[in-house]
Each structure stands twice: as structure tokens, then as C-alpha cells.
C-alpha positions in Angstrom: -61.8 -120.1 -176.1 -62.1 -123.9 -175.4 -64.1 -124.6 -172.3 -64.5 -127.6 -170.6 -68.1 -128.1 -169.7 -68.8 -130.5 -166.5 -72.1 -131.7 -164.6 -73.7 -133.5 -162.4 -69.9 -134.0 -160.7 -72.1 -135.4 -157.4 -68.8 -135.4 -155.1 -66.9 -138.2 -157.0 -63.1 -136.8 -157.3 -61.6 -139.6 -159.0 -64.1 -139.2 -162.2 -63.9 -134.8 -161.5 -60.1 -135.2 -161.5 -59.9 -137.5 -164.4 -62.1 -135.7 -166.3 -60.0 -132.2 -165.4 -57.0 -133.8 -166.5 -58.2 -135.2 -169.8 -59.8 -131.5 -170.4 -56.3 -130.0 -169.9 -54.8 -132.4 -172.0 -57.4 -131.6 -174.8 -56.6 -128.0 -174.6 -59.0 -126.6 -172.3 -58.5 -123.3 -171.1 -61.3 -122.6 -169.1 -64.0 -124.6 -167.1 -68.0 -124.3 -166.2 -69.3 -126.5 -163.9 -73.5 -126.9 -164.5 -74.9 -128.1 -161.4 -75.0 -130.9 -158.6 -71.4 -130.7 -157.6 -72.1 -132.8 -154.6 -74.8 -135.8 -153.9 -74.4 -139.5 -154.1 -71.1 -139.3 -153.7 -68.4 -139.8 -150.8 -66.3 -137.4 -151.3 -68.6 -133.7 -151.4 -65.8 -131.8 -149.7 -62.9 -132.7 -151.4 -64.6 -132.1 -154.8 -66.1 -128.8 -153.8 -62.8 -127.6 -153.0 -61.7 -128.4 -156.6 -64.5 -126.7 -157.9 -63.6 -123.3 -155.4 -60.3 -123.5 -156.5 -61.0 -123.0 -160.2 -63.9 -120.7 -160.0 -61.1 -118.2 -158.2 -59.4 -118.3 -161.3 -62.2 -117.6 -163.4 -64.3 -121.1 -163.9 -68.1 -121.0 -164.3 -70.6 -122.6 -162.0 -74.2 -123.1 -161.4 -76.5 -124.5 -159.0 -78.0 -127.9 -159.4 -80.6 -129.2 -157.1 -78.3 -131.6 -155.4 -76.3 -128.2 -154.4 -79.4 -126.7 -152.9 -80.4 -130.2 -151.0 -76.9 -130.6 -149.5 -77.1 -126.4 -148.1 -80.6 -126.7 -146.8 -81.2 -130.4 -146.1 -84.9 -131.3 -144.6 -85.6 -131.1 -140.9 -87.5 -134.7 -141.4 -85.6 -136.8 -144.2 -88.5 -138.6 -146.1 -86.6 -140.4 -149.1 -83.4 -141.8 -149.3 -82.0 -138.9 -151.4 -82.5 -136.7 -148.2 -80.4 -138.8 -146.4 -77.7 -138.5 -148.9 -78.6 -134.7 -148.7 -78.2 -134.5 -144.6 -75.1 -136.4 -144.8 -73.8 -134.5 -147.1 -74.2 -130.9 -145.2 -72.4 -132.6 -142.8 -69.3 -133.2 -144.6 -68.9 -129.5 -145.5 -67.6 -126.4 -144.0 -69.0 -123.2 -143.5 -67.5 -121.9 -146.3 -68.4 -124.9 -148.5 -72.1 -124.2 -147.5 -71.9 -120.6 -148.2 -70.6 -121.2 -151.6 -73.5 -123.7 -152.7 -75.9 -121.0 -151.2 -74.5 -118.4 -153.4 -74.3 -120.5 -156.8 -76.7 -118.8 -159.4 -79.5 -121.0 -161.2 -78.1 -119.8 -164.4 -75.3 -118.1 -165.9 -73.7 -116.6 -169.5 -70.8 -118.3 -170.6 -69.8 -115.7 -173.4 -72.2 -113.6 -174.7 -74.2 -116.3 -176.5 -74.6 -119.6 -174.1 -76.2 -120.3 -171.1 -75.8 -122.2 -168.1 -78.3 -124.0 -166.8 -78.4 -127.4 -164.5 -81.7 -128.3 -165.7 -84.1 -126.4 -168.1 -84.2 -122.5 -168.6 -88.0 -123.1 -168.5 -88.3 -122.4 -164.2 -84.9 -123.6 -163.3 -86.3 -123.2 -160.0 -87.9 -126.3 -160.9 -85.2 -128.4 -162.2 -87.4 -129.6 -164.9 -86.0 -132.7 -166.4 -84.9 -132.4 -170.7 -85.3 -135.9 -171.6 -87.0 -135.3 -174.9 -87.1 -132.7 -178.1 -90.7 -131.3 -176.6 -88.7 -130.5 -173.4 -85.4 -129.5 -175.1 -87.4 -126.9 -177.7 -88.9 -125.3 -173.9 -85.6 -124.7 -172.7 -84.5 -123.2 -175.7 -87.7 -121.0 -176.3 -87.2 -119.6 -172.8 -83.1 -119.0 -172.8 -84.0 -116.7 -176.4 -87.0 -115.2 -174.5 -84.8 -114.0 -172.0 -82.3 -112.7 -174.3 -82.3 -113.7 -178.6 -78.4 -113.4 -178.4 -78.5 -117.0 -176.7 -77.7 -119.5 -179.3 -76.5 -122.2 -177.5 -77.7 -123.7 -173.8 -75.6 -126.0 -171.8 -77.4 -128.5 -169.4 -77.1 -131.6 -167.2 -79.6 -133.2 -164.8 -80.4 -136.3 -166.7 -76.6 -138.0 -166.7 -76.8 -138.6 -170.4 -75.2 -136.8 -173.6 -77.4 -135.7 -176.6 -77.3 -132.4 -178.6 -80.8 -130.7 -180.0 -80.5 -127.9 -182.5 -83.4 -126.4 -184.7 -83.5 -126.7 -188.4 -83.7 -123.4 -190.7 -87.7 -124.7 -190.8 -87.9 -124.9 -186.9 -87.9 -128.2 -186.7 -86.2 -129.8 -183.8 -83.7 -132.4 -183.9 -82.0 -134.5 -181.9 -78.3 -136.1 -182.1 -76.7 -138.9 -179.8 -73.1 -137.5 -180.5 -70.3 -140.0 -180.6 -67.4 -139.3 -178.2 -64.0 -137.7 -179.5 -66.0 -136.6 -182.9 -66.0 -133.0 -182.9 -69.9 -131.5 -183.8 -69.9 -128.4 -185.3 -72.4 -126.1 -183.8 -72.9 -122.9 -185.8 -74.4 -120.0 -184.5 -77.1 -119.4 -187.2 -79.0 -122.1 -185.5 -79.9 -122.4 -181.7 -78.4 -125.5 -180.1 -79.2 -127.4 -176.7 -76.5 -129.4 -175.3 -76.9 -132.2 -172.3 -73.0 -132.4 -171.4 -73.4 -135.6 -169.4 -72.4 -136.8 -165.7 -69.3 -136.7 -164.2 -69.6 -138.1 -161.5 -72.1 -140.9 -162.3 -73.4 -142.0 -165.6 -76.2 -143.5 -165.9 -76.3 -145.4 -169.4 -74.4 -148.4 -168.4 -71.1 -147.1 -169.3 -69.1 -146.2 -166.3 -67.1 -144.0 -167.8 -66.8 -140.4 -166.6 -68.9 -137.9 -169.3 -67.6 -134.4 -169.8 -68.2 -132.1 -173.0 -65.6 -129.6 -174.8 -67.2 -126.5 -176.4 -64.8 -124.4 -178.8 -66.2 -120.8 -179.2 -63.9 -119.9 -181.8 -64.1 -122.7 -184.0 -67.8 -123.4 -183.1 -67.4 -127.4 -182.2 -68.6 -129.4 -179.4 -66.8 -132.6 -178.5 -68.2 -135.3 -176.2 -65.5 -137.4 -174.2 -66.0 -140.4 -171.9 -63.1 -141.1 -169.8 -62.0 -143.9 -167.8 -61.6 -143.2 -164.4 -61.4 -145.6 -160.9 -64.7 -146.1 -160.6 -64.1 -149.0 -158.0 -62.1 -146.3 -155.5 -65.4 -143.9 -156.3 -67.7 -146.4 -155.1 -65.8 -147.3 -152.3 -65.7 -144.0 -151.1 -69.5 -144.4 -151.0 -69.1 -147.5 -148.7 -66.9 -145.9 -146.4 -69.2 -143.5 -145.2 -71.5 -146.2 -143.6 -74.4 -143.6 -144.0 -74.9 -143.4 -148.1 -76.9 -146.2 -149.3 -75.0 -149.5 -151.2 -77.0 -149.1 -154.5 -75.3 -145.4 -154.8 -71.8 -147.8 -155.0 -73.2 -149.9 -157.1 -74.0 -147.7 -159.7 -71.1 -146.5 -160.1 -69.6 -149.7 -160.5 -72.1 -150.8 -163.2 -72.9 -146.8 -165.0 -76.6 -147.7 -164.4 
């Protein structure tokens, strides 16, 4: 089975729809969205109807903390992200809140990988994997829970990178190139960040998506060009979201 993995989508459809398409095109057949469908972006209702729409037909999803912001927004908003967080709530429809409410922390894609916006270590906590020390907690927790998990598939920190552990258990990282299928054995326990959707972060803004092959054992990272300038307009046009939100998306910073 080819799945298209997708995070951090943070309500941008232009990059969610180019990245669907391009997925499709790339022989997905099935999709798992890994947290923070909405946030930031100006379009959180549009995108979680996308999102609704596929998991009826069998997608995977799981909660991010933007998710659980946008449901239950603060009374008081104290930073700027619960402003983006109240707003947000706003734009969406009972339904729309019921599903973010009803997202799982994590999930089993297979019988082997596992879903997971942030770290398996507390997801609760949305712990943040930006290095091999944090990586090798994730992955000592998801094989805690259960030693079939070979692989876990993250987002949170709006970058790609792959970790795996060496027959020694050593960890390792790799900065994967996009298009260049990885392969990803089961013998060895992997940890995959897929990327953001819906706003990168690494001055590239190109949409980030990842495709994981079960059969074949491969992961592929993909950027894809998308109309980033309609994305950050859409954050403009909401008069509430704050300007720098646009202009990141403009500039993938």
C-alpha cells in the first residue's frame, strides 16, 4: 500500500490540494493526515472538510495541538497563537469542532507504524523532535508500547529528516533529498518527520508531504510548488490573523 503521509496542513488548501494532487499522481492510494490540520492559516474550514471527506473513505488522522487549540480556545487569549486559535473556532462548524475533538493523539497505520503529531514520549505534551536525543525517545516509547512498531511517522517541527537505528543502536540521522526514494527496512526501527504542508519553515515555500510504500519498504520526500501568494492572502483577508503568518508563507521561513 502507498500512503500519502501529510502534517502540519494548518488550514492552507492551496498547498493541502496541491500536495493531494501530486500524491495521486504518484500513486497514492491511501492518505494519513498527522496533526494540526488547522492554525495559521485562512482557510481552517475549507481544509477540514477535505480532510472529513477522505477520512470517510478510509484516510488516517491524528490530533496535533493546533487541532486541540482551535476546539477549545482560551477564555483570555494571552499570545498571538491564541488569537489565531479563537479565530479559528470561529470559522468552524459544529461538526468541524466535534471532529477535532474526537481526533486520537496517536494511531496504527498497518500493523507496524505509528501516528503521532509530535513525539510518542507524552503526546499529550507535543514534545518537539528536533534532534537524535529526542528522536531515539520517541522511538523507545512507540516499541515500549508495542515491539511490532518499526516505523513512527511525525510532524510538529515543519521540517523533513529521517532517524533510524544502526544494528549497534546507534542513532542516525538523514536529511533526505526530495523525489529519491529511501529504503526503510523493517529489521531496523525508523523515525520519520514528513514535513509541513501547509507552511514550511526552512525557507523553501514549497509544500512538504512524504510517500511511504509498505510493500516495497521506501519513503519518498516531495516538495511541491503550490500558490503560496493566494495562501497568504487568504491570511490577509481575514483582518484578524496576524501579517507575519502571510509572510511566512511567502518567504517558507
Amino acid at each position: 500500500m502507498k500512503y500519502a503521509l501529510l502534517a502540519d496542513l494548518h488550514a492552507n488548501i492551496q498547498a493541502l490540494d496541491a500536495c493531494l494532487e501530486h500524491a495521486r499522481a504518484s500513486g497514492a492510494q491511501q492518505f494519513a493526515f498527522i496533526g494540526d490540520l488547522v492554525g495559521y492559516g485562512g482557510n481552517p474550514a475549507q481544509v477540514l472538510d477535505r480532510v472529513m471527506s477522505l477520512v470517510s473513505c478510509g484516510a488516517l488522522c491524528v490530533r496535533g495541538n493546533h487541532d486541540e487549540a482551535a476546539h477549545s480556545p482560551p477564555t483570555i487569549p494571552r499570545l498571538v497563537q491564541d488569537l489565531g486559535s479563537t479565530w479559528t473556532h470561529a470559522q468552524l462548524q459544529p461538526r468541524q469542532l466535534s471532529f477535532l475533538e474526537n481526533l486520537p493523539l496517536t494511531t496504527r497505520l498497518e500493523q507496524d507504524a505509528l501516528l503521532v503529531h509530535a513525539s510518542a514520549d507524552s503526546p499529550e505534551k507535543w514534545h518537539y523532535v528536533e534532534d537524535s536525543n529526542a528522536a531515539e525517545r520517541s522511538m523507545r516509547a512507540a516499541a515500549q508500547q508495542d515491539p511490532n512498531v518499526r516505523y513512527v511517522f511525525s510532524g510538529h517541527v515543519h521540517v523533513q529528516a529521517l532517524y533510524f537505528l544502526t544494528p549497534t543502536a546507534k542513532l542516525m540521522r538523514f536529511t533526505p533529498e526530495p523525489g529519491i526514494p529511501v529504503p526503510v527496512p523493517p529489521h531496523r526501527q525508523w523515525l520519520a518527520i514528513v514535513g509541513s504542508c501547509g507552511q514550511p519553515r526552512d525557507h523553501d515555500p514549497r509544500a512538504m508531504y512524504a510517500l511511504y510504500d509498505s510493500e516495497a519498504a521506501t519513503i519518498t520526500f516531495h516538495r511541491v510548488p503550490y500558490d503560496h501568494m493566494a495562501a497568504a492572502a487568504a491570511v490577509r483577508a481575514s483582518k484578524e490573523l496576524p501579517a507575519q503568518w502571510a509572510d511566512r508563507l511567502e518567504w517558507g521561513r
